[in-house]
N, C-alpha and C positions, 0 to 999 in steps of 0.2 A: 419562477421556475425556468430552468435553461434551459432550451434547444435541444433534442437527441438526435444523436448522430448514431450511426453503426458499427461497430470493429469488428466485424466478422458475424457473429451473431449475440454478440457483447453489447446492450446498448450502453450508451453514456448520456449522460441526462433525464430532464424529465421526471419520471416519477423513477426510473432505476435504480437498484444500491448502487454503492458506492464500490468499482470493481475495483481490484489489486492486481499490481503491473509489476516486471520486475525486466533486465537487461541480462542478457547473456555474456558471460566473458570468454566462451569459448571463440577461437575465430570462425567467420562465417563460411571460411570453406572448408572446415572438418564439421561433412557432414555430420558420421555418427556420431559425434562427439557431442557436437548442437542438440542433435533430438535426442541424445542422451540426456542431455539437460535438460532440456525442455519438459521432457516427462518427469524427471525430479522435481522442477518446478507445479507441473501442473497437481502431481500426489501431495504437496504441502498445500495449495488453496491458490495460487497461481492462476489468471484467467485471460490476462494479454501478455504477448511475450516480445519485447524489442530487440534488434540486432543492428550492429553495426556494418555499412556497405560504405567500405570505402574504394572501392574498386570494382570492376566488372567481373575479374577474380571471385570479390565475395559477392557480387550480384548473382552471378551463375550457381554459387552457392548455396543462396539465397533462395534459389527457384527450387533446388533439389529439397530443401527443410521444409518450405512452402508446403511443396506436394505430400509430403508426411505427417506435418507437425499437426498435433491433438487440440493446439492453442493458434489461434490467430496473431498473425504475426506484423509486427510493425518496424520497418524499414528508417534506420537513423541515417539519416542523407546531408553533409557537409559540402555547399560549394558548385557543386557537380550535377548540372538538370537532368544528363542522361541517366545516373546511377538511379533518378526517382523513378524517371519512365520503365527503367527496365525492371525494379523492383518491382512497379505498380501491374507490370506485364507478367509477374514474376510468379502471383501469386499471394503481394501484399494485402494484409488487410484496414493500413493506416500506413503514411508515408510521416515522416516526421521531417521537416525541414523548415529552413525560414526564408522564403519567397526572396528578401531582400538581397542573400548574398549564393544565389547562384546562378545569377547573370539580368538582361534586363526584361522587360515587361513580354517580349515574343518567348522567352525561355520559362517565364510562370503558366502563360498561356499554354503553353508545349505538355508541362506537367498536368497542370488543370485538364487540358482535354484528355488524357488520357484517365486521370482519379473516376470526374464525369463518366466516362462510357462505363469504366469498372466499379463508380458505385463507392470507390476510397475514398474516406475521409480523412484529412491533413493536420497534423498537428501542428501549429508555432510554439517553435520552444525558445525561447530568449533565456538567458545563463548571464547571470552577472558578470558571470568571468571574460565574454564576451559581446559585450554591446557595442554598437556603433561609436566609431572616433567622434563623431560631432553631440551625441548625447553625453561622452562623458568629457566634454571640453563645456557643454549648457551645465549639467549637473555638477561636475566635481569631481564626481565619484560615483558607483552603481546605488543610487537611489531608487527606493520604491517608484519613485514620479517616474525615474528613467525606463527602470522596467518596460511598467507599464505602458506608455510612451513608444518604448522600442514593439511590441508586441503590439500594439494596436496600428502600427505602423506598415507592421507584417501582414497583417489581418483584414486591410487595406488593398495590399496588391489583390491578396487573393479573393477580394469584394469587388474590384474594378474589373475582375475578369468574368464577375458573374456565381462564385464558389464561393456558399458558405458552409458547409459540411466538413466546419472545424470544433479543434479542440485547441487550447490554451494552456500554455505553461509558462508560469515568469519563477525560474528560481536561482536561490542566492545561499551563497555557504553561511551567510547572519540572517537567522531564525527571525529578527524583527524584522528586518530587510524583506523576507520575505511573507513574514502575515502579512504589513501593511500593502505590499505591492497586490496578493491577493485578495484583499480586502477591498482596496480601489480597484481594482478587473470587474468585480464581484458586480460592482456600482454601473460601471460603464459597460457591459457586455452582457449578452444573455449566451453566450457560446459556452461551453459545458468547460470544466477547468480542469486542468490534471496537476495534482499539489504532490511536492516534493519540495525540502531542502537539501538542495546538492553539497557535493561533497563534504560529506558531515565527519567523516574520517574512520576511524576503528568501532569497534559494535557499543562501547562503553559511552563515550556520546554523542557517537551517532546514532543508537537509541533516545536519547535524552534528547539531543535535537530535534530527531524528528518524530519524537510524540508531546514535545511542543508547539514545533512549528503545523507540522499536519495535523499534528489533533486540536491543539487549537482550534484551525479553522472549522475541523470537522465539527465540531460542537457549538461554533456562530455555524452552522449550517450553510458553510462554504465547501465546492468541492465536490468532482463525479467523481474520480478514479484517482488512482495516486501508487507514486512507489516510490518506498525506502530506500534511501542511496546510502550501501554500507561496505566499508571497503573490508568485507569478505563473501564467502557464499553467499550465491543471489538467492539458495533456499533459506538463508535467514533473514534477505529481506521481506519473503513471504511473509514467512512467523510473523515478524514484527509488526508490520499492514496486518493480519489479522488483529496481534494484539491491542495495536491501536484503535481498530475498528472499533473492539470488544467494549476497552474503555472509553471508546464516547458515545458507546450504548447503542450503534450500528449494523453490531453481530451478537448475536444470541444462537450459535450455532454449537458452541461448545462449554464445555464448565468454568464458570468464573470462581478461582480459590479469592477467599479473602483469609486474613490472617493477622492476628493482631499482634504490635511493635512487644518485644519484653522489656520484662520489669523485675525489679525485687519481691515480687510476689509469686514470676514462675516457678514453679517447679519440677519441670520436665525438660525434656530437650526439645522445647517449642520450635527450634530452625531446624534439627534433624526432620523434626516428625512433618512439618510443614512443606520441608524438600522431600522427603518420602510420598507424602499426599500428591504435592504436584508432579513428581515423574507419575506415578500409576495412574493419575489422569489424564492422559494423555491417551491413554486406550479409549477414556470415556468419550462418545462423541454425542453428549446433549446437551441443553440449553439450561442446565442448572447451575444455584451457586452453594457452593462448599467450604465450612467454615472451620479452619482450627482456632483457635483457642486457649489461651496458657492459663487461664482461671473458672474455674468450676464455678464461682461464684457470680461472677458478671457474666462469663463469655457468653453461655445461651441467652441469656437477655438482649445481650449489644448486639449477637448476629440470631437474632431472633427472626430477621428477614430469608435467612438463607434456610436451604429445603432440607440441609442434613448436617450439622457438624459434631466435634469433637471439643473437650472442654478439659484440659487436664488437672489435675491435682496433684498431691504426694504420691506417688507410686499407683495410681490411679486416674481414672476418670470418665465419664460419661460421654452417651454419644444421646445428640438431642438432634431434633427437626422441626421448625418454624420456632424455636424459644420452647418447645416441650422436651422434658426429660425423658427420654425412652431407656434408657439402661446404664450400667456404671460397669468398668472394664476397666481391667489392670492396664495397665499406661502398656506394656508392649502388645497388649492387642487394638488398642484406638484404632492405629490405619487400619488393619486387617474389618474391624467392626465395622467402620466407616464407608469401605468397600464393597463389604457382605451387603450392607444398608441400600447402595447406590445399586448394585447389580438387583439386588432380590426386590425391589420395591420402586425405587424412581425410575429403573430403565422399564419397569413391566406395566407401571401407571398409562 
């Protein structure tokens, strides 16, 4: 079990879920703009939120979101010791940087003393895209081994000063790249780990990458907290961290639709009715799973696990619950029945 740290009143580690993190793309010194995000994010399942300070500019910024913002906030700090100080002064509730490259051993100290009195705990984030000249003239190229390597290295300064009220990141735009880097952390640290594959690109596989990569791990039981890197709205990196969660069986907070592939046997409009079901569940917010169906004859058997589904036929079909048949309904009323089902009896159980 790993080590728990604090982000505000977030833990990470230990026996904690596994929280969902996400970055802001607005800049840090448009205020409302920030905390305008910020509450979009926190109304999708949103529960640490990061910002970039690249300047004193958006440090000052930084202080003003600080003192409003609904979600605890984590300070992306490049290079620069005073930007961590003044964030950590600021209001932060985790400083994210890597010890190695913002100057020498009195300038980690400088940070460190101030996380210390405030109670912040420090994130090492190493990025493929980024590692030390000398690791990648040893490796080759960004290897797991370098990763990790570079990151234990970080993890270092900030143990020579006395601070371990850290978090861990080693990530990499290739999805193996990055299991095996956290797989070996996983080995050598007990410090809680924040999983993401970086730059995964547009939502189509940047989806696929990282409910490979992260869910992967999540299911070898690697991993505190973690965010989706998708190059659009960071409330769809939300969604996705939940979705991910859901499928490696970590959330049970909302409805899991299953739905089975079609065949020459459907006959209905199994992907209408199936995109039908899933927009109106979205209202649903319980821990059930709901079944469509394209065969009246197998489908309550096959999802005879799930607590309510639909099973269509010819111009018809049935809605059943655990594998029992409760009723048969003309094919344009299923979703509607299915619905009436879910409100009148599994939300009132």
């Amino acid at each position: 079990m790993k080590r728990k740290i604090l982000v505000g009143s977030v833990p990470l580690g230990g026996d904690a879920p596994v929280s969902i993190q996400s970055m802001l793309n607005t800049k840090t010194t448009d205020v409302p703009g920030s905390l305008a995000q910020i509450e979009a994010l926190r109304a999708a399942g949103c529960q640490i939120v990061r910002l970039a300070v690249p300047d004193m500019e958006a440090a000052a910024g930084f202080r003003e979101i600080a003192a409003a913002s609904p979600l605890p906030l984590v300070a992306d700090i490049h290079f620069d010791y005073r930007l961590a100080i003044a964030a950590a002064e600021g209001g932060a509730a985790k400083i994210r940087i890597n010890p190695g490259n913002i100057g020498g051993p009195e300038k980690v100290r400088a940070v460190v003393d101030v996380c210390k009195e405030k109670g912040i705990p420090i994130r090492v984030g190493v990025n493929g895209g980024s590692l030390e000249k000398e690791l990648l003239e040893k490796y080759g190229h960004p290897t797991a081994e370098a990763l990790v390597e570079s990151a234990l290295g970080h993890v270092r300064l900030l143990e020579d000063q006395g601070f371990y009220d850290i978090c861990v990141s080693m990530k990499s735009s290739s999805v193996p790249v990055t299991v095996a880097a956290y797989r070996l952390m996983d080995q050598k640290t007990d410090y809680p780990l924040h999983l993401g594959v970086t730059e995964t690109g547009t939502p189509r596989m940047g989806l696929i990458k990282s409910a490979m990569g992260i869910g992967g791990l999540l299911c070898l039981g690697i991993g505190n907290t973690l965010r989706v890197s998708l190059t659009d709205d960071p409330v769809e990196e939300i969604r996705a961290a939940r979705d991910i969660l859901r499928a490696a069986g970590l959330r049970k907070d909302e409805p899991e639709l299953i739905s089975c592939p079609t065949c020459g046997r459907t006959s209905i409009d199994l992907i209408g009715l199936a995109r039908e079901v899933e927009e109106r569940l979205k209202t649903v917010h319980a821990p059930i799973t709901v079944a469509v169906m394209g065969c009246v004859v197998n489908g309550p058997g096959e999802a005879r696990e799930a607590d309510v589904g639909i099973a269509g036929g010819k111009g018809s079909g049935v809605l059943f619950a655990k594998g029992r048949k409760l009723k048969t309904l003309p094919e344009d009323a299923l979703a509607d029945g299915l619905m009436e089902y879910i409100e009148e009896v599994l939300l009132k159980e």
